[in-house]
N, C-alpha and C positions, 0 to 999 in steps of 0.2 A: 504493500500500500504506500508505502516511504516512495518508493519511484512515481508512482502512478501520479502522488500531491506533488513532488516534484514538478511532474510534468506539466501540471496545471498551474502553477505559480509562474512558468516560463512561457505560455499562452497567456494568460492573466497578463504577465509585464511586457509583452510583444505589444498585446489590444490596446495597451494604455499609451505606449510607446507612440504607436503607427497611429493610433486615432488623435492624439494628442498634435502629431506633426501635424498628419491632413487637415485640421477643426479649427486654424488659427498662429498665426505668428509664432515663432520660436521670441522669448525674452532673452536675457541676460541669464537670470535664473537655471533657465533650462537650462540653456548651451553651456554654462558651466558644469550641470550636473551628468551634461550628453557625453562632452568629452573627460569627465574625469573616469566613466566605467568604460573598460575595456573591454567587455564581453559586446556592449552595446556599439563598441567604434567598431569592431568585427564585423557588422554589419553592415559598415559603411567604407568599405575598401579607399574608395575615389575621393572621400571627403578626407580622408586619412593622409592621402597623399597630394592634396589641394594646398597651395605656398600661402591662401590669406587669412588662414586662421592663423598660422605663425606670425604672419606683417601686421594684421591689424589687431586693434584692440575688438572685445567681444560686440560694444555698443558699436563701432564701425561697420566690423562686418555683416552686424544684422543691417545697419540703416543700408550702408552702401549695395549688400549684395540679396541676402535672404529675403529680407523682406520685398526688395524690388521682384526676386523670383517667385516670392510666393502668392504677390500681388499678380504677376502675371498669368501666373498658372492657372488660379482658381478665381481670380476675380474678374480678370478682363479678357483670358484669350481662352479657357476653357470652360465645360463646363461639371463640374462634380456632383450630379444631380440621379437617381437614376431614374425620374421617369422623365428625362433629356435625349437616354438613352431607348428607354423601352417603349416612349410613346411613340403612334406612328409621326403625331403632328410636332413632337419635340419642343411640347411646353411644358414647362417645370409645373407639378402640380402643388402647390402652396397649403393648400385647403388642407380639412378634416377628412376628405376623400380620396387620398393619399393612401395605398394599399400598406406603407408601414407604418402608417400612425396608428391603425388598427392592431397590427402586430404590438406594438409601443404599449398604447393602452391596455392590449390583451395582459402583462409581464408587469403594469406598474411601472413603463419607462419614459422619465418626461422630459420633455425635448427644451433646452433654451439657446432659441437660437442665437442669442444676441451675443453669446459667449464662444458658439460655433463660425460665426463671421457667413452667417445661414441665411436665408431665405427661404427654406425650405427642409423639411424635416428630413428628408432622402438623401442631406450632403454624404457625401464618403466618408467624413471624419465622425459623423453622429450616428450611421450605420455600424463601424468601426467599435464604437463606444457602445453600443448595443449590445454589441458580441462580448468586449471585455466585460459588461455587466454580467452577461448571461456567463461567461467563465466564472466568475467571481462567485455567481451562485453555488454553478456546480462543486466549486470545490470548497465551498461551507459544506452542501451535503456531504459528498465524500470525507469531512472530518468528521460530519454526526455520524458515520458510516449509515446513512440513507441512501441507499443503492438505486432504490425505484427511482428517485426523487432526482438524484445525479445521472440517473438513464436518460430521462425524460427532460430534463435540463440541456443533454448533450443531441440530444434530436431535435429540440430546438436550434441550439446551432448548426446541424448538420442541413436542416431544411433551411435557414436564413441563408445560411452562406448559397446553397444551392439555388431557392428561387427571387435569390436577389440579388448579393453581393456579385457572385460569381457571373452573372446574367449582361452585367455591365461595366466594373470595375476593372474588371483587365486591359479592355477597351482603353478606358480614363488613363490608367497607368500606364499603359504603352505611349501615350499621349503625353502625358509628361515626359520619361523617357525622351522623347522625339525634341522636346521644347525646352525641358527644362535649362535654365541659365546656368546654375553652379550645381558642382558634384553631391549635393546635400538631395538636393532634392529629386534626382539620378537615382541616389542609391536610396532614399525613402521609397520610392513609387518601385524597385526593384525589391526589396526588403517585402514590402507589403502584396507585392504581386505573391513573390514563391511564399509565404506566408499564410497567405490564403488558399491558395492553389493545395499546401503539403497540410495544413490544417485540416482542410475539406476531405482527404486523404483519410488522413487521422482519425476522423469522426464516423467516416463512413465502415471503414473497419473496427473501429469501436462498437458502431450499432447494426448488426447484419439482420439477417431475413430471421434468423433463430430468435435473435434479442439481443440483450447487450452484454456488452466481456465483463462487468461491473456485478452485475448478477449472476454467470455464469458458473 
């Protein structure tokens, strides 16, 4: 069971990680807290090897480069919405009629967008934050050693990541890829792609057609 919480703690700090980039500006804060863990710079090869976090100071690099990139990516020249993606007419739906606000509501998950840098409940990074919620669950249960509970937690995420995340978000990440300005946000939209892609993995062989390994 030591392995299995493990492994939820490292999902758990990936969701927080990657929904935390996508949802909003990097501070001062963060970016000291990014590069001082090494396990985390791992993840970030190209920003490891980028000369202006060495030359600049942390408040620079965010005015001069981050933030200009992240202003472009998701505010002005993309879009991180998914029904951008999945609608045929490719309007952002705002409303209550929004197919994950109902999910949202379903879980007790409330949405503020104004913290999200949002417009709409379906950004990448509050989808993102959904998922780390829905881990965080699962691995309370799995310490009350509630097995049903941590089953049934973990096919919610298998089905979110399935008829949503995964529906559109690789699209989005490629997209950055393509545009992004600096290695930061390169390797975040790379990070989070195989992330999800090896999660959805994960879950699915966690919960097969018998039931789940948890119960098993």
């Amino acid at each position: 069971m030591n392995d299995i919480l493990t492994k939820q703690l490292a999902r758990i700090n990936l969701y927080a990680l990657i929904s935390r980039i996508m949802m909003k500006e990097v501070d001062e804060d963060f970016l000291r807290k990014f590069e001082s863990d090494e396990m985390i710079l791992s993840f970030f090869p190209n920003y490891q090897q980028w000369e202006k976090p060495r030359e600049l100071s942390k408040k620079d690099l965010i005015e001069r480069f981050l933030d200009v990139d992240f202003t472009n990516l998701f505010v002005l020249h993309l879009i991180p919405y998914e029904s951008f993606y999945m609608r045929d007419d490719q309007m952002l739906e705002t409303g209550g009629a929004n197919p994950v606000v109902q999910i949202y509501n379903a879980y007790d998950f409330r949405v503020q967008l104004d913290k999200a840098r949002s417009v709409s409940p379906d950004h990448i990074g509050i989808e993102l934050e959904f998922m780390y919620m829905l881990a965080s669950s699962e691995y309370k249960a799995l310490e009350n050693e509630d097995y049903d509970a941590a089953c049934q937690i973990a096919r919610i995420e298998r089905d979110f990541l399935r008829d949503h995340l995964l529906q559109w978000a690789p699209m989005f990440l490629q997209n950055i890829k393509a545009e992004a300005g600096t290695p930061f946000y390169y390797d975040a939209a790379s990070l989070t792609l195989e992330f999800m892609l090896s999660d959805y993995e994960y879950l699915n062989d966690l919960i097969t057609s018998e039931g789940c390994r948890y119960t098993a």
